[in-house]
N, C-alpha and C positions, 0 to 999 in steps of 0.2 A: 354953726352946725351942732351947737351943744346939745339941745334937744332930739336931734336927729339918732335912729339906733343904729351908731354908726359900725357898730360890728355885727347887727343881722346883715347890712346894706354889704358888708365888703363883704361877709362869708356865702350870701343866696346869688348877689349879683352873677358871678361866673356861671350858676345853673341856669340861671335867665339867657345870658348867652349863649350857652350847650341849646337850650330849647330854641331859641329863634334859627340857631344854624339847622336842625332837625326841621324845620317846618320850608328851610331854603328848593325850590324847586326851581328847573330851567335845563339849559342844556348844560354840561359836562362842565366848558370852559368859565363857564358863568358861574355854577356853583361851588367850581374849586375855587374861585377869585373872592365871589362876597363870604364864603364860608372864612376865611383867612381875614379877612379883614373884620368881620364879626369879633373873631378871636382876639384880632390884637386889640381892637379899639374894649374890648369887656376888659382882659386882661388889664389893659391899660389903663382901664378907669378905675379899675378894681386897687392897680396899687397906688396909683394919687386917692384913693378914697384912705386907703390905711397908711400913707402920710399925715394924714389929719390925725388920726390914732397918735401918731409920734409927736407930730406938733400941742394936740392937745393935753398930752398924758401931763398927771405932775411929779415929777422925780422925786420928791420931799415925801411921798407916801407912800407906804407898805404895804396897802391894802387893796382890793378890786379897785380898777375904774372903769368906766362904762358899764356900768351894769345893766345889764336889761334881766328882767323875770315876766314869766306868763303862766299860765296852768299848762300842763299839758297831760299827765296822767293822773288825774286829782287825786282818784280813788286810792293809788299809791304814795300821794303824797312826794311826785316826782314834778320838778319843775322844766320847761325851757329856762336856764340862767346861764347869762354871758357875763364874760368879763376880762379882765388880763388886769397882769402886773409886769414889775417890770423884770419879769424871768419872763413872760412870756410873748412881752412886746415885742421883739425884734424879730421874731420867729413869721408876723402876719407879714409885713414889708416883705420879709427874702423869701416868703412861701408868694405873693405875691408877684416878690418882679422875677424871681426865676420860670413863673409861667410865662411871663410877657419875652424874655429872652427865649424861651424854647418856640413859642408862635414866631419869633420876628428869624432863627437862625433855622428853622424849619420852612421858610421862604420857597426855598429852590429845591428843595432837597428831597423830601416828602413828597410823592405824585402818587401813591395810592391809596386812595380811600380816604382820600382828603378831607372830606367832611366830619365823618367818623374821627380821625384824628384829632381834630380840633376838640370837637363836642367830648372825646377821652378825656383832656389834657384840660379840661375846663372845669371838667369836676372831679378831677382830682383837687385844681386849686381850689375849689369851694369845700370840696374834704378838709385838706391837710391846716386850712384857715382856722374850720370849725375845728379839732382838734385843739390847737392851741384856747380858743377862745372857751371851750364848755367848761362851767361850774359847775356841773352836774356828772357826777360819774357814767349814769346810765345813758345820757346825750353824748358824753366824751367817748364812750364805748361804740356807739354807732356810727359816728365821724372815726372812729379809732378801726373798727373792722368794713368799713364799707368800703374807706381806701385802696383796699385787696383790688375790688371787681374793677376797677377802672386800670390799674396796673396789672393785672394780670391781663386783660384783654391788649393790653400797648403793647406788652413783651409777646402776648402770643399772636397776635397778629402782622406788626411792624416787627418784628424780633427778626435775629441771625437763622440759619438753618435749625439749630437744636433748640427753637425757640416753645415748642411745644414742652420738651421736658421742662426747662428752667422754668416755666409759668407755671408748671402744676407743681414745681418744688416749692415755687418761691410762695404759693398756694396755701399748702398745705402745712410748710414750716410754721408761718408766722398764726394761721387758722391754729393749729395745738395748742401755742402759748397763749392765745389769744382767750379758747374756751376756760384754762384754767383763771383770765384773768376775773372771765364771764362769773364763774363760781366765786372769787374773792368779790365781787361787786354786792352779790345776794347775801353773803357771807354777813359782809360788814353793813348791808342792809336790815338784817333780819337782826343783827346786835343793835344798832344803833338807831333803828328808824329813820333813815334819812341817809337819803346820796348825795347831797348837799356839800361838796370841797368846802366850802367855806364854814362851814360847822364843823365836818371830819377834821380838819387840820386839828382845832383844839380838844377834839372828844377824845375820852381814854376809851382802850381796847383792847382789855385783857390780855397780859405777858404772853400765856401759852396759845391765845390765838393769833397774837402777831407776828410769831416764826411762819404758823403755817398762811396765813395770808402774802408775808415776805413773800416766800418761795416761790405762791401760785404768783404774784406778779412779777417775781423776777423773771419766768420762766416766758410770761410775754415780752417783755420789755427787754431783754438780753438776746431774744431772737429778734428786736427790732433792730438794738444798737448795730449792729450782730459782733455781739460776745462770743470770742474762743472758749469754747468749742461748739457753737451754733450758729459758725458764723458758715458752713457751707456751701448754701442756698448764694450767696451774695456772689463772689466770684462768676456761678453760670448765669445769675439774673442779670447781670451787667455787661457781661458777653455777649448774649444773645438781645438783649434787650436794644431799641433804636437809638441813636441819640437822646435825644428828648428825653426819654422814659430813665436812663441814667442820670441824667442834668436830674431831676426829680427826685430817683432814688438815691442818689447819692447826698445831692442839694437838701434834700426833707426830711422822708420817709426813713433815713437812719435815725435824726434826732430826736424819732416819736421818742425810742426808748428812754435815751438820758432826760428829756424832758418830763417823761411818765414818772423817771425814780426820783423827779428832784419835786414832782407834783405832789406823786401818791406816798410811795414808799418812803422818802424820808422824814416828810412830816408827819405823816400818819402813821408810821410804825417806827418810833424814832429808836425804840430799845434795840427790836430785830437788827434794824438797820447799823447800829451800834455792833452788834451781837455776830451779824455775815460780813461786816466790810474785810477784816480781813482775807476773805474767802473771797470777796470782790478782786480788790489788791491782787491777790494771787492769779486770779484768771486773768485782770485786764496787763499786770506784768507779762505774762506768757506770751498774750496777745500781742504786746508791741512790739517784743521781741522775734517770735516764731513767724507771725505772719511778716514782718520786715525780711526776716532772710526767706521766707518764701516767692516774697514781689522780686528778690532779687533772680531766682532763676528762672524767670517766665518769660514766654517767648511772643506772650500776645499781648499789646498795649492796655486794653482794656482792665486785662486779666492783676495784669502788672498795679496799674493805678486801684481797683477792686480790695485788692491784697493792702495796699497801704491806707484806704480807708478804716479798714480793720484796725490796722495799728493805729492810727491818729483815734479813732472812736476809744479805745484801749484808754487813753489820755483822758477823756470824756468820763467814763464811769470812776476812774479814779477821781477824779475831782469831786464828783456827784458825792461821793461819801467821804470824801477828807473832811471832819468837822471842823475846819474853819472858813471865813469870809473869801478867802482868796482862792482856797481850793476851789469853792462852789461857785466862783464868780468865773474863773480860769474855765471851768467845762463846759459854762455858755459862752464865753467867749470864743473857746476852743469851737463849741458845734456851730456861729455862726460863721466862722474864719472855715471849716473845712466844708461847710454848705457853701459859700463864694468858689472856694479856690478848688475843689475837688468838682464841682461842678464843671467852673472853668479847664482845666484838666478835659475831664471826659467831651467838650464842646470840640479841644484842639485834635483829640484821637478823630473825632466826629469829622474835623474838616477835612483830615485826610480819606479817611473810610469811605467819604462819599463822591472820592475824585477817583481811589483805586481799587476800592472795595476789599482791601486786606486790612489785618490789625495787625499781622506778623511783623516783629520788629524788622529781623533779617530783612524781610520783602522793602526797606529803607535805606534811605543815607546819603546824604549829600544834598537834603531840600535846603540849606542855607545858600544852596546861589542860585532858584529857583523860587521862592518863598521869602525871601525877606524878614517882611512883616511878620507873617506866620512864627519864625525861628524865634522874633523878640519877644513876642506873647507867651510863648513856649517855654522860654527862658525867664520869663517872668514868674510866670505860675509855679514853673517848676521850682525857685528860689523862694517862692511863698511857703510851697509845701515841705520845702526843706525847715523850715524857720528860719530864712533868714531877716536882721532884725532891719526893722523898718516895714515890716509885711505883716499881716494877721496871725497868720502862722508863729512868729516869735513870740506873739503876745500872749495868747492862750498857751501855749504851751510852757513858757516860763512860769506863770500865774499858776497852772497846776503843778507843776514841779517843785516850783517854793512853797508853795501849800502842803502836798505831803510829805515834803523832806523835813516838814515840823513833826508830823505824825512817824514816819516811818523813814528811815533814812535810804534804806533798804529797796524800794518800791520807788522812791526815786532816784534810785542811781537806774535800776532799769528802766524806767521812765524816761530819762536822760538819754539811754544808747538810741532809744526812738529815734533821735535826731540824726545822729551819727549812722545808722544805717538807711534812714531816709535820704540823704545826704545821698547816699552808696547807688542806692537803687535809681534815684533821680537821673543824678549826674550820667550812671551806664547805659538810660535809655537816652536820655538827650541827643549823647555824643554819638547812639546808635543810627538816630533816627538823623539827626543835624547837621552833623559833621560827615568829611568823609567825604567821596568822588561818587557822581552820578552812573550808572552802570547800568541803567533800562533803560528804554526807548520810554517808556510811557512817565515817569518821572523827568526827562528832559521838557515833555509837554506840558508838567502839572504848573498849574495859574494858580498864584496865591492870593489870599482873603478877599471875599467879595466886600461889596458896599455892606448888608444885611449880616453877614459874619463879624465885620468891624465893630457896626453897630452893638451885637449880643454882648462881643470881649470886654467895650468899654465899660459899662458900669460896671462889672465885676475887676477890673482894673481899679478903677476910682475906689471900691468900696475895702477891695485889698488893704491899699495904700492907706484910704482914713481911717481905716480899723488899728493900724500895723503902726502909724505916725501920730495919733488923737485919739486911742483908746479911749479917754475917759469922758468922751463923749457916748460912748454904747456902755458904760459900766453905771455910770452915773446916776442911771434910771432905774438899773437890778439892786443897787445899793442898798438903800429901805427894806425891800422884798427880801436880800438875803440874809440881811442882821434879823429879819423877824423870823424865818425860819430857822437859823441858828439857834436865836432866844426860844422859842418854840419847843427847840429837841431838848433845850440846856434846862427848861420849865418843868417837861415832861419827865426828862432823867431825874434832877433835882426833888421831884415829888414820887417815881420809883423808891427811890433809898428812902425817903424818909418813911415811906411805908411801912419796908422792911426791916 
């Protein structure tokens, strides 16, 4: 399949699917059944197609592979170009199979507007795919803001009661940072001739326009992560938003941003980035900290897990700018470890929510002698999220921690409480929800994990565990990529001074 363009194939395939379910006609029962089975068989081929990606990549090289080019805006001198490294290879797989687990645990669950759902859910993952794979800033930008209109229609249509507000927040938030990223694209257009990644990374770009390019892209990219204190929008998006549409934005659509700073902003403005990390440091410290004691006093499951995504992402941007190997390996580490396990998380809220239709923790207690299985899964994830070691969760989090305890000692001790109050917040809902004597009629009745729920947990189980136990099989591939990007900044700086 060498020849084959195996990343237009994985990134269009899903819209192929959204199309043929759109053209499905019949009655009611019939559409909701081959509409669903469209999705899982596209999804599903989609992510055995970006296995090949993994199996074919070569770990030994720092450079694009798979690349494709075509014209596409000649006159601009703007190309279609794909490609990936190995910063951005793990990202198509788990953007891939967390669609196929959201079609297969959206089985039973989902009854209205069932076709529509799928066909959302579908191009999202041909979105969030293309994202990772564009060489091209102004192609990256269209996969980067087109993602909106599919998530905004999931949250506001399948969404909680307040589902209307959260979609125009969650809207409009990331739309602001987004326009200014639009202005740094033309920006560094109109300097350099060319939107081309793979030329930017080495081109220089004058000290006093690199702050103000920084900014305008941190200020997207920091409402993606969502950085304190932009991170508002995310708490009511996750609330109201359906299952599925959480598994995504949590599993994904977070990691646009740490992936954007480790794309754009540090290779391409390596002084800036030098220049703000501290001021990074400062925010994503606050972050792990305030929003940790925050998930602590929340009374709604969603709200609770929402809140700790903040903190673990807080981990994420730190790493992004620690200038060493380990910091920047730890933050992809970190974003594929909380895209499994935070997704996993919002799946377990999900299986309850759709037997009782509450997230209030109170409204629980006592599903350990009703649930079983359920409590082990729970207990699982939940000691993922904590970092315990053996889990993913350990791995990334350590990686970054040892990484800027070289840079800053300071930013890693608060880095560190992360745990420790994670730990707090975990443990109190657990024992909220699991433990404890049954005391409603309708909790006496509730039936734990179906066949199709099983199914979803597993591979995020398996993937937990060989992240958390064989790391160095998912680092081993970013290795070349992140020594050249390092060399890169260290090239870049190194020929600053000598200027001066």
């Amino acid at each position: 399949m060498s020849d084959w363009p195996l990343l237009s194939l994985v990134t269009f395939l899903p819209l192929l699917g959204a199309a043929i379910i759109l053209v499905i006609r019949g009655d009611g029962e019939v559409v909701i059944r081959n509409a669903r089975s469209v999705a899982l068989w596209t999804s599903g081929v989609t992510f055995l197609l970006s296995l090949f990606l993994v199996a074919g990549f070569d770990p030994t090289q720092p450079g694009f592979q798979f690349v494709e080019r075509a014209q596409w805006l000649p006159g601009l001198g703007i190309e279609y170009h794909m490609g990936i490294d190995g910063i951005s290879l793990w990202f198509i797989p788990l953007s891939a199979l967390l669609t196929v687990l959201v079609v297969v645990g959206s089985w039973y669950s989902v009854e209205h507007r069932v076709k529509e759902y799928m066909v959302a859910f579908l191009v999202m993952d041909s979105l969030m795919i293309g994202v990772f794979c564009a060489l091209d800033m102004v192609l990256f930008y269209v996969f980067f803001e087109a993602i909106l209109i599919p998530m905004y229609l999931i949250i506001g249509i399948w969404g909680g009661p307040r589902r209307i507000y959260a979609s125009f927040k969650f809207f409009l938030y990331t739309l602001a940072g987004s326009v200014l990223f639009l202005i740094a694209v033309l920006a560094i257009y109109l300097e350099t001739g060319t939107t081309d990644l793979a030329v930017l990374q080495s081109a220089e770009i004058p000290l006093s326009m690199q702050y103000w390019l920084w900014i305008a892209m941190f200020a997207a990219f920091a409402v993606k992560v969502p950085m304190w204190p932009f991170h508002t929008w995310l708490p009511d998006a996750h609330v109201e938003a359906p299952t599925g549409g959480s598994v995504l934005l949590a599993g994904v659509l977070l990691k646009l941003g740490g992936y954007g700073f480790l794309r754009f902003s540090v290779p391409m403005l390596p002084e800036a980035s030098a220049y703000f990390a501290p001021f990074v440091f400062a925010l994503s410290a606050i972050a792990v900290v305030y929003t940790s004691l925050v998930a602590l006093v929340q009374q709604d499951m969603k709200k609770l897990i929402a809140y700790s995504s903040v903190a673990h992402m807080g981990l994420v941007t730190i790493g992004c700018f620690t200038p060493n190997a380990l910091g920047i390996q730890g933050s992809v580490v970190q974003m594929l470890s909380h895209g499994v396990v935070s997704a996993a998380l919002f799946m377990v809220v999900g299986v309850v929510y759709d037997r009782i239709h509450s997230r209030e923790i109170a409204r629980y207690g006592g599903l350990a002698d009703r649930m079983p299985i359920y409590a082990v899964i729970f207990l699982f994830f939940s000691m993922a999220s904590v970092g315990l070691p053996g889990t993913s969760g350990f791995v990334g989090e350590v990686m970054v921690i040892v990484g800027v305890f070289q840079v800053n000692s300071w930013v890693a001790a608060f880095a560190a409480t992360g745990m420790i109050l994670g730990a707090a917040y975990m443990l109190w809902l657990y024992r909220r929800v699991i433990f404890g004597t049954i005391t409603r009629d309708d909790l006496k009745s509730i039936k734990d994990l179906r066949w199709n729920e099983m199914v979803a947990f597993a591979p995020l189980v398996f993937l937990t565990l060989w992240l958390g136990i064989y790391p160095v099989f998912f680092t081993r591939p970013m290795e070349p990529a992140v020594a050249h990007l390092i060399q890169q900044t260290q090239t870049v700086d190194t020929a600053a001074v000598a200027d001066e």
